[in-house]
C-alpha positions as CSV (number, residue, x, y, z in Angstrom):
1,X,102.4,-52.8,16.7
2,X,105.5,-53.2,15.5
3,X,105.6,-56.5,15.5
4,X,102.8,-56.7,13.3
5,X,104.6,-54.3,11.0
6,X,107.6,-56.8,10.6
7,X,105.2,-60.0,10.4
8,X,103.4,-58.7,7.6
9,X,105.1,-55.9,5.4
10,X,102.8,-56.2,2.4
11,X,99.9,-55.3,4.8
12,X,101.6,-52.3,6.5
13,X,102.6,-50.9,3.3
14,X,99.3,-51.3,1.5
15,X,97.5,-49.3,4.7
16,X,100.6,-46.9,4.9
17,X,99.4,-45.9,0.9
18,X,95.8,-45.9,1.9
19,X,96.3,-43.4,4.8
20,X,98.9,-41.5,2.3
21,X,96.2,-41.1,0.2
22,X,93.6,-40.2,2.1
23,X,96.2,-37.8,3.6
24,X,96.9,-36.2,-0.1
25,X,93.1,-36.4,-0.4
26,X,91.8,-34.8,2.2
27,X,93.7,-31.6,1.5
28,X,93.3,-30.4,-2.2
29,X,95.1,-27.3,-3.5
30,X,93.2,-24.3,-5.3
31,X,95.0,-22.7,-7.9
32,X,94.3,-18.7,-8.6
33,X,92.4,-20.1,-12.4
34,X,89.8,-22.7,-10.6
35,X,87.4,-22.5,-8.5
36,X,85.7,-25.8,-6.7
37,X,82.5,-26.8,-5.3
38,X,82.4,-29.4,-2.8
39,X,79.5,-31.6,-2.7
40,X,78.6,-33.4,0.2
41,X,76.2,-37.1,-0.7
42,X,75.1,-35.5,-4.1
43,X,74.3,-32.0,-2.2
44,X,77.1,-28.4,-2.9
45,X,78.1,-28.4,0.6
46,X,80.9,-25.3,0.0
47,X,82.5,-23.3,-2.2
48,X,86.7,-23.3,-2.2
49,X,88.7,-21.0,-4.3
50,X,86.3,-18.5,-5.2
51,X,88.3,-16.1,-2.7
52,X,91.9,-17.2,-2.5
53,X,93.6,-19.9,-3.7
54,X,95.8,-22.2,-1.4
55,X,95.1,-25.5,0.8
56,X,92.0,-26.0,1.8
57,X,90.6,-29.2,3.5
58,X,87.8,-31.8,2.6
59,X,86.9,-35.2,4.2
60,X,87.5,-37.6,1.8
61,X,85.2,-40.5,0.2
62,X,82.0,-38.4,1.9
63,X,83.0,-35.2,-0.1
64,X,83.8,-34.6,-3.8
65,X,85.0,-31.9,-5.8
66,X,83.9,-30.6,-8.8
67,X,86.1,-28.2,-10.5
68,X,85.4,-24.8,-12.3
69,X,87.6,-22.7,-14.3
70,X,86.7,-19.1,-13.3
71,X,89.3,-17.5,-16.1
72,X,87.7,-15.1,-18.9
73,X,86.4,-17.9,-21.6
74,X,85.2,-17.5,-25.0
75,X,82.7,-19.1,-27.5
76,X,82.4,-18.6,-30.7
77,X,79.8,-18.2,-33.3
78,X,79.6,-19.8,-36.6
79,X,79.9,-17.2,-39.3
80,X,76.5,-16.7,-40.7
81,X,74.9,-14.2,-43.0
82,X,72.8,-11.4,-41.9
83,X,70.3,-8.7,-43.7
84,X,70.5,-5.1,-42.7
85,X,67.4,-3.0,-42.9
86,X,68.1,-1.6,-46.5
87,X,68.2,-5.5,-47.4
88,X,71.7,-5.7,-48.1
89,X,73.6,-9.7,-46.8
90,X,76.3,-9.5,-44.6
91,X,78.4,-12.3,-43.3
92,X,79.3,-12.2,-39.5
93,X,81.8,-14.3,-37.5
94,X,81.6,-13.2,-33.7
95,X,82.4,-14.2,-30.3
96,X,81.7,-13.4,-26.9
97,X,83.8,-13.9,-23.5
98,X,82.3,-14.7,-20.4
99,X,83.6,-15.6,-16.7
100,X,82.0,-18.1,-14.2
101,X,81.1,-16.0,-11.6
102,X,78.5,-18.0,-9.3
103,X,80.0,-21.8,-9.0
104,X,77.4,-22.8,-6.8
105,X,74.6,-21.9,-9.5
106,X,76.3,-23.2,-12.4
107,X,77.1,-26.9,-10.4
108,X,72.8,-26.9,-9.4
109,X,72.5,-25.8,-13.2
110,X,74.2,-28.8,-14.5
111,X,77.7,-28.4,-13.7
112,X,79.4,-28.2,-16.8
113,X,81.6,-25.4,-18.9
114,X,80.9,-27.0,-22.2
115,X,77.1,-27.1,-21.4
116,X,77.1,-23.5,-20.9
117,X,79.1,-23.3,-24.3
118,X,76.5,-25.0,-26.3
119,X,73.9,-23.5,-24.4
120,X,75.1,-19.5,-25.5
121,X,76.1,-20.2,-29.1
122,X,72.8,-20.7,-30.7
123,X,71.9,-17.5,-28.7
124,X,74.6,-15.5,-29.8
125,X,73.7,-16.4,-32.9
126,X,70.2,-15.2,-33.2
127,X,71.1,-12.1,-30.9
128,X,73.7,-11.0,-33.5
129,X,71.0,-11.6,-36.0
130,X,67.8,-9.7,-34.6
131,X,70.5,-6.3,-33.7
132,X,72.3,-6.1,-36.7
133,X,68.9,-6.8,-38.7
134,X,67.3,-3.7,-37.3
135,X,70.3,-1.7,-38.9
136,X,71.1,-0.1,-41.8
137,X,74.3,-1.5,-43.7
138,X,76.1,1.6,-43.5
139,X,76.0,1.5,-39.7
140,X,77.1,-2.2,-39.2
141,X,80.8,-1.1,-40.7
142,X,80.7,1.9,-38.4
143,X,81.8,3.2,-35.2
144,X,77.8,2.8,-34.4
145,X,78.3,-0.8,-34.2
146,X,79.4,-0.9,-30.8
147,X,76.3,0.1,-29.2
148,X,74.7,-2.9,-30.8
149,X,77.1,-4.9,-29.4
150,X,76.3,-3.8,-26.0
151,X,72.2,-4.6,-26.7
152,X,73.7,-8.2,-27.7
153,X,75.9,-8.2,-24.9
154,X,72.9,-7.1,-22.5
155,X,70.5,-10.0,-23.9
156,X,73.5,-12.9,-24.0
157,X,74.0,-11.9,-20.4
158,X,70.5,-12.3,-18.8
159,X,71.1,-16.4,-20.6
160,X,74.4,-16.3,-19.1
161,X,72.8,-15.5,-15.7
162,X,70.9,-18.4,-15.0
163,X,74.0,-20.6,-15.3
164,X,76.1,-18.6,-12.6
165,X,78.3,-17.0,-15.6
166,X,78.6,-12.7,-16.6
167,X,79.2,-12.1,-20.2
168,X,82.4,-9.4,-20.6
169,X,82.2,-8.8,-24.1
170,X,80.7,-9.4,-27.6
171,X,82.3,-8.7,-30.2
172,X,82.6,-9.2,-34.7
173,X,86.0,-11.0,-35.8
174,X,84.9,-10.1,-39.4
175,X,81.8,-8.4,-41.6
């Protein structure tokens, strides 16, 4: 063995990378702000991180990881105008912040944060419309504006379901 070593150098350090490598590989590290599934020929095999962070170990080249942020997020609405109930306009800019909360469901749901993005902001959008449309103006610069917020909230979160993610909070930037 060693022989071979000093007869060919080139080819014992290329495989001395290739098992360094796999090495690295095999044992990836979860931080506390991701969360990973590992899929297994195409198929979510297990769930790493979702507990504890740390070392954890895969087989590499058979298994690959797909990573998922599981800190608070937000998305944003485009500011749009809304009519109360007495027919007065408003204009709205809101936002709501959600957490990944089921990797597993939101990998078999397409796998992707900024799908989940695009996929809330339209709805949002017309949830802030619809509640705030069934309100008089005086109550959409009140204290009363909060429970509408929580119907939105409520409505945003049964979307946010089906791709594995909770929605904390909805809230106006500016009316």
């Amino acid at each position: 063995m060693t022989d071979f070593i000093r007869s060919r150098p080139l080819v014992s350090g290329i495989v001395a990378i290739i098992i360094l490598f796999l090495l690295v590989a095999a044992f990836p590290i979860i931080s506390e702000t991701k969360q990973a599934v590992v899929v297994q020929f195409g198929k979510p095999a297990r769930i790493l991180g979702s507990t504890q962070a740390g070392i954890n170990f895969r087989v590499p080249l058979f298994e690959q990881i797909v990573w998922i942020d599981k800190r608070v997020q937000s998305v944003d609405m485009d500011r749009q105008q809304v009519l109360s109930t007495d027919q007065r306009r408003l204009e709205v800019d809101a936002f709501a912040r959600y957490r990944i909360v089921n990797p597993l469901l939101m990998y078999i749901r397409g796998g992707d944060e900024e799908r989940l993005r695009k996929a809330l902001v339209p709805i949002l959008g017309s949830e802030i419309r619809n509640e705030l449309g069934k309100q008089p103006f005086a109550a959409l610069l009140s204290p009363e504006r909060q429970g509408v917020m929580e119907n939105v909230r409520r409505s945003l979160d049964r979307v946010a379901a089906q791709y594995g993610a909770r929605i904390i909070d909805v809230r106006i930037k500016k009316a």
